[in-house]
C-alpha positions in Angstrom: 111.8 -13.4 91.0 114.4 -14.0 93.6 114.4 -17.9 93.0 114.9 -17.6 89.5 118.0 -14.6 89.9 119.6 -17.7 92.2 119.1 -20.1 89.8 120.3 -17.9 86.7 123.2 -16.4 89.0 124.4 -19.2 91.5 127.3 -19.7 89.5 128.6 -16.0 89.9 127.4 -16.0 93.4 130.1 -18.7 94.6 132.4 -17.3 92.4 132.1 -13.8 94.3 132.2 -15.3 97.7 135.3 -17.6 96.9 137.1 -14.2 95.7 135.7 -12.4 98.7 136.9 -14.7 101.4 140.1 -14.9 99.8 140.7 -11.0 100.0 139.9 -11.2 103.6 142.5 -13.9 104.6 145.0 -12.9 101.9 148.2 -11.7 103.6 150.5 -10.5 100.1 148.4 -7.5 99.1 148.2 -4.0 100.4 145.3 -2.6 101.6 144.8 -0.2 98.4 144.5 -3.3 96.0 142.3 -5.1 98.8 140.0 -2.2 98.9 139.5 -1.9 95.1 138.9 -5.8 94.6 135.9 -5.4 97.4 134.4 -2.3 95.3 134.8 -4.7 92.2 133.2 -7.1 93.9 129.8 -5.3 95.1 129.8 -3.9 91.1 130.0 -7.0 89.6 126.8 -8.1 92.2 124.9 -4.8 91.6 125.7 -5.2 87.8 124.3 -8.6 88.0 121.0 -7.9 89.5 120.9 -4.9 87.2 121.1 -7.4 84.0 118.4 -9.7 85.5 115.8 -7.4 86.1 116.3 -6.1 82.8 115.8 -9.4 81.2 113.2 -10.0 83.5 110.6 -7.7 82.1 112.0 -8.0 78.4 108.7 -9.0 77.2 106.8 -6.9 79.5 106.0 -3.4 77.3 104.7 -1.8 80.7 108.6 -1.4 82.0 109.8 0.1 78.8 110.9 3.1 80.7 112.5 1.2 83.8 114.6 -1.2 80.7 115.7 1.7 78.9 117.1 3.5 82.6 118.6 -0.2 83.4 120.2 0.0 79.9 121.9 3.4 80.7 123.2 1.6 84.0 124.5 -1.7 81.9 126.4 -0.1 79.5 127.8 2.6 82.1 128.9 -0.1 84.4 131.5 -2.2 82.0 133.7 1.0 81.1 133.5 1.9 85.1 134.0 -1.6 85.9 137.4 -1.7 83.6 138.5 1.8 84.7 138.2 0.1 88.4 139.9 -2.7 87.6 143.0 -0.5 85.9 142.9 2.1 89.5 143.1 -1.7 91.4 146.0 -3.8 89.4 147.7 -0.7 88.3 150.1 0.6 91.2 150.1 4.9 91.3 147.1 5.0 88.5 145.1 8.5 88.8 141.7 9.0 89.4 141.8 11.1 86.0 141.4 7.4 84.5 137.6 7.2 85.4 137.0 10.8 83.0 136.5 9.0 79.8 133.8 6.3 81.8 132.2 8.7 84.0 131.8 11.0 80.3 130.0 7.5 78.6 127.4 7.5 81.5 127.0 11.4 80.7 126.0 10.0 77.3 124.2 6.8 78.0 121.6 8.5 80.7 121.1 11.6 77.6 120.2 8.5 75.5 117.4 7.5 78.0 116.1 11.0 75.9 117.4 11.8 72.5 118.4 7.5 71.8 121.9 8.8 70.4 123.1 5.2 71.9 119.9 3.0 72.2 116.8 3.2 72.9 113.4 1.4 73.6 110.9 1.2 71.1 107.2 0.8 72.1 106.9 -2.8 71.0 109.7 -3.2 73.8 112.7 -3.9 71.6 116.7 -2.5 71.1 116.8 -0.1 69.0 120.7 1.1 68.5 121.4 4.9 67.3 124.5 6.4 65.5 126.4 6.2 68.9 125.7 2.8 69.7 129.6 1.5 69.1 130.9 3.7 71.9 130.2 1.6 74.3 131.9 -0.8 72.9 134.7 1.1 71.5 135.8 3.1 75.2 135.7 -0.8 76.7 138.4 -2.0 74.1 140.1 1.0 74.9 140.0 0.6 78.2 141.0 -2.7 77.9 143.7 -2.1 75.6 145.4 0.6 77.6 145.1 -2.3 81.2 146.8 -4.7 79.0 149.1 -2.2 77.9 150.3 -1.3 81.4 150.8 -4.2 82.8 153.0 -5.7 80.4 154.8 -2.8 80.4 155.4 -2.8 84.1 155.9 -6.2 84.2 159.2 -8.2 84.5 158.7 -9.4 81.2 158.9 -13.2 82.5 156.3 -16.1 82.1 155.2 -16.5 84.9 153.7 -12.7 84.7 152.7 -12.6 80.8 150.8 -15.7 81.2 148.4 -14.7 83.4 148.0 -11.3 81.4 147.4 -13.3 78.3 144.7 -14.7 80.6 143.1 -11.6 81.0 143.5 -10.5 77.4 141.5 -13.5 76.3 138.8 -13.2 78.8 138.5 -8.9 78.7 138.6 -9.6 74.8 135.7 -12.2 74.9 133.9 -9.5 76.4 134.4 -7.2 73.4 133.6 -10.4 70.6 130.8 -12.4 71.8 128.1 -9.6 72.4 128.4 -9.2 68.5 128.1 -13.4 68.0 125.3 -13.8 70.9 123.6 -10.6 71.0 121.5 -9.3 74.3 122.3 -13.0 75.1 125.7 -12.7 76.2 124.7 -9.7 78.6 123.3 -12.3 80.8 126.9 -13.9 81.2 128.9 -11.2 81.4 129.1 -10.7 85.0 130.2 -14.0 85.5 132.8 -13.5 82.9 134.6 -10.7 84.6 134.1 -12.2 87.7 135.8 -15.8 87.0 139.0 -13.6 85.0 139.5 -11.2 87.8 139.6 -14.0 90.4 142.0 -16.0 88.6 144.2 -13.4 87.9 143.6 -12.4 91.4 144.8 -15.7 92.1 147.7 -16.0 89.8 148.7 -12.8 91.3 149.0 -14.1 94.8 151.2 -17.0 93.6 153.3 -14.5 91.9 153.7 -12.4 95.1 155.4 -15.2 97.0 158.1 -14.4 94.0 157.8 -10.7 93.8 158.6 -7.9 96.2 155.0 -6.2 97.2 155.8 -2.9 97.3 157.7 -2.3 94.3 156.9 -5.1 92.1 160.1 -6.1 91.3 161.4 -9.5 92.3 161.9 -10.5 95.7 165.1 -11.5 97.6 164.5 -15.0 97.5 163.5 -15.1 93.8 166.9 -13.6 93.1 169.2 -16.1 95.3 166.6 -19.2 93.3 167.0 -17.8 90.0 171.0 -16.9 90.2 171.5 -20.7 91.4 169.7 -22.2 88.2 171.4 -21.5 85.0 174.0 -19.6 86.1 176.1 -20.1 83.0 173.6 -18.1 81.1 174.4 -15.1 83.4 176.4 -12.7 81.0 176.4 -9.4 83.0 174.9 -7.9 86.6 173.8 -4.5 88.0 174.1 -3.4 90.7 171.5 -0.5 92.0 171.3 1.5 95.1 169.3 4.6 96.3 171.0 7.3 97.9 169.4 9.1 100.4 166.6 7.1 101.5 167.1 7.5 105.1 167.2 10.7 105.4 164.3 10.9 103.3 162.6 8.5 105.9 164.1 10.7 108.6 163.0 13.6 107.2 160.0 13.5 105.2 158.5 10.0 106.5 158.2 6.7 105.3 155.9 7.0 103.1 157.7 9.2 101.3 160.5 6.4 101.2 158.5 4.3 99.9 157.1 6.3 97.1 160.9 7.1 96.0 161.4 3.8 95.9 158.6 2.4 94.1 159.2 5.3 91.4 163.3 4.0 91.0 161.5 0.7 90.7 160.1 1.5 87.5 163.2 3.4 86.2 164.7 0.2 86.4 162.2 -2.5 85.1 161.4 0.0 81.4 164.6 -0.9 80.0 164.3 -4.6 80.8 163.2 -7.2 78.1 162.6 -11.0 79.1 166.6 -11.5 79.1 166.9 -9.8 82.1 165.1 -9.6 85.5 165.1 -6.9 88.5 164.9 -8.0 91.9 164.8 -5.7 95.2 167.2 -7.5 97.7 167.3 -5.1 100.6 165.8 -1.9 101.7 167.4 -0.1 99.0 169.0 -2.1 97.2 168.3 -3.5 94.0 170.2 -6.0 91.5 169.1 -6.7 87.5 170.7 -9.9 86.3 170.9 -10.1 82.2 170.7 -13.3 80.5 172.2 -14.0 77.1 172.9 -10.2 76.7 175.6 -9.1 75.1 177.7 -5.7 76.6 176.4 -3.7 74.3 172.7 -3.7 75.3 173.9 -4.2 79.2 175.4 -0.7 78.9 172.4 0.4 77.3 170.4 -0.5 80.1 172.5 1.2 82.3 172.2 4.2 79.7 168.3 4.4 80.0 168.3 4.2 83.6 170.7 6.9 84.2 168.7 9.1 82.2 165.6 7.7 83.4 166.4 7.9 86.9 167.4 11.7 86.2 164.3 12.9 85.6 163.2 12.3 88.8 163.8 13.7 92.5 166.2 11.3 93.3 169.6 9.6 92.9 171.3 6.4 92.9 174.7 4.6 92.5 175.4 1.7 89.9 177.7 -0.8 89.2 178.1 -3.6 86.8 180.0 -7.0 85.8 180.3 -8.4 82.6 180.8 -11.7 82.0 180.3 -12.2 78.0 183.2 -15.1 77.6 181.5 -17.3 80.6 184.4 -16.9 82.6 183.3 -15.4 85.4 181.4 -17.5 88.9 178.1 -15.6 89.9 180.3 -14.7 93.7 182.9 -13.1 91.3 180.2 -11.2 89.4 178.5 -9.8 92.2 181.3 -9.1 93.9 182.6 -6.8 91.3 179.3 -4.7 90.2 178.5 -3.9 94.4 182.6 -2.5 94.2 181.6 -0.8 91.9 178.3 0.6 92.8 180.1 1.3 96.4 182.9 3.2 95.1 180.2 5.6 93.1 178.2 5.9 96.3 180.9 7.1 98.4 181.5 9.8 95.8 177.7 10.7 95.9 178.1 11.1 99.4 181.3 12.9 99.4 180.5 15.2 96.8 177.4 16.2 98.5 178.4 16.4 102.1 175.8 13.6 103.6 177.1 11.6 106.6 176.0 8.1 105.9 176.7 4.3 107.5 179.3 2.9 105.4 178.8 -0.2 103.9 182.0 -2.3 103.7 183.6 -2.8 99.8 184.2 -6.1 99.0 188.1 -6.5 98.5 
């Protein structure tokens, strides 16, 4: 029984280990999305030797009972698997996310009973009751909703949809080819998620050289590559910074800090489309440079993140450059959105009393 699991699962076995020795030597991720790949990980494993044994005594009519509780288990596992997956990729995801999978297992162990989902006849074969879509349906949904999410949180460039139309295709193969290969494709499935997630895993890393890691924005050097290629195609910048951050550091802790800043983070990437791309630069400092975008929309990203940024906690000062005729140099246009994000910060802090560093206005 164990040589033949090998032989039917060496494949995912390598697969696993590859992905596991490259969480431990990784050095871009934080721990949080470290820890969730390892629980993914051991899942996938214990999801694998689930399968097999269930296959194993297919034709066996003496383990009808222990197939139908290994059912329950198989068709818990994916939706838990994809909620995981969502808590791991998705930064400041709830644990509220695992209610709608941890509900499906509710339903799948009452089948073991009543078959409202499946159920085990006594010749030993599937037999699917009214319920037996849901399964099905709460993994689309699931998968739906991660697709969602990261596209929406992304930067809206290719070298972040691509992967995600990675994982689209693969999550989605998952969804089609049960109903084209049956029980068949169970057998596989493991593998499946385990070969997208480590991919993605590993497109992700690339990107990380690219992006900064605690906000997922754009990194500093990202921003001084990308404003030296095509620079004619530069119509407009913004300038973004946070007031109040050290004192918040000071006051409340770091952590804190760094939970303002991941929230003004995403403030300013919602309005973006694939014209224009956010970058953190410095500690609190961000800059959004807009390609082929005409004034109009450039104040209307400025629009939605005022408003935006005013529904939360915290504050910050903006400035912008336009440069719609292509007469402008990038030095020029950066020069005259930080005036004028400086100037609104020094009214910030005179309005409100705060004794700050100054940082020195470009002239």
């Amino acid at each position: 029984m164990f040589k033949d699991y090998l032989l039917q699962n060496w494949p995912l076995i390598l697969v696993l280990l590859a992905f596991l020795i490259s969480l431990i030597t990784t050095v871009f991720m934080d721990k949080k999305t470290i820890i969730g790949m390892y629980f993914l990980i051991g899942a996938i494993f214990l999801l694998s030797i689930v399968v097999f044994v269930e296959f194993y005594f297919v034709n066996d009519v003496k383990y009808r009972i222990l197939r139908t509780v290994l059912m329950a288990i198989r068709y818990s596992a994916t939706p838990l698997i994809i909620s995981q997956i969502i808590m791991t990729l998705v930064k400041r995801m709830r644990w509220f996310i695992f209610l709608p999978a941890l509900t499906l297992v509710v339903i799948n162990f009452v089948s073991i009973f009543t078959g409202i989902v499946f159920s085990i006849n006594k010749e030993n074969t599937l037999v699917r009751g009214p319920l037996w879509l849901l399964p099905y349906i709460s993994v689309g949904v699931y998968a739906v909703f991660l697709i969602y999410i990261l596209i929406k949180r992304s930067n809206k460039r290719p070298m972040e949809i691509i992967p995600i139309i990675y994982l689209v295709f693969s999550l989605g193969s998952g969804l089609v080819l049960p109903f084209i290969f049956h029980d068949s494709y169970s057998q596989i499935f493991c593998v499946t998620i385990a070969i997208a997630l480590f991919a993605y895993y590993e497109f992700s890393v690339l990107q990380l050289t690219k992006k900064d890691s605690l906000t997922g924005l754009l990194n500093r050097h990202a921003y001084f590559a990308d404003i030296s290629n095509d620079s004619k195609n530069i119509t407009g910048l913004i300038s973004i910074d946070m007031n109040g951050l050290k004192q918040i550091n000071d006051t409340v802790g770091h952590a804190a800090g760094d939970e303002a800043l991941v929230t003004l983070a995403l403030c300013f990437s919602r309005p973006l489309s694939n014209k224009q791309s956010g970058y953190r630069i410095g500690g609190d400092e961000f800059i959004i440079v807009c390609r082929r975008t005409s004034e109009e929309s450039i104040m209307k990203i400025i629009e939605k993140i005022r408003k935006s940024v005013s529904e939360t906690e915290y504050t910050c000062a903006i400035g912008y450059s336009l440069n719609t005729d292509g007469s402008k140099s990038v030095d020029d246009l950066i020069k005259e959105s930080d005036r004028m994000m400086y100037l609104e910060k020094e009214k910030y802090y005179r309005q409100s009393g705060i004794e700050r560093r100054k940082k020195a206005i470009n002239n």
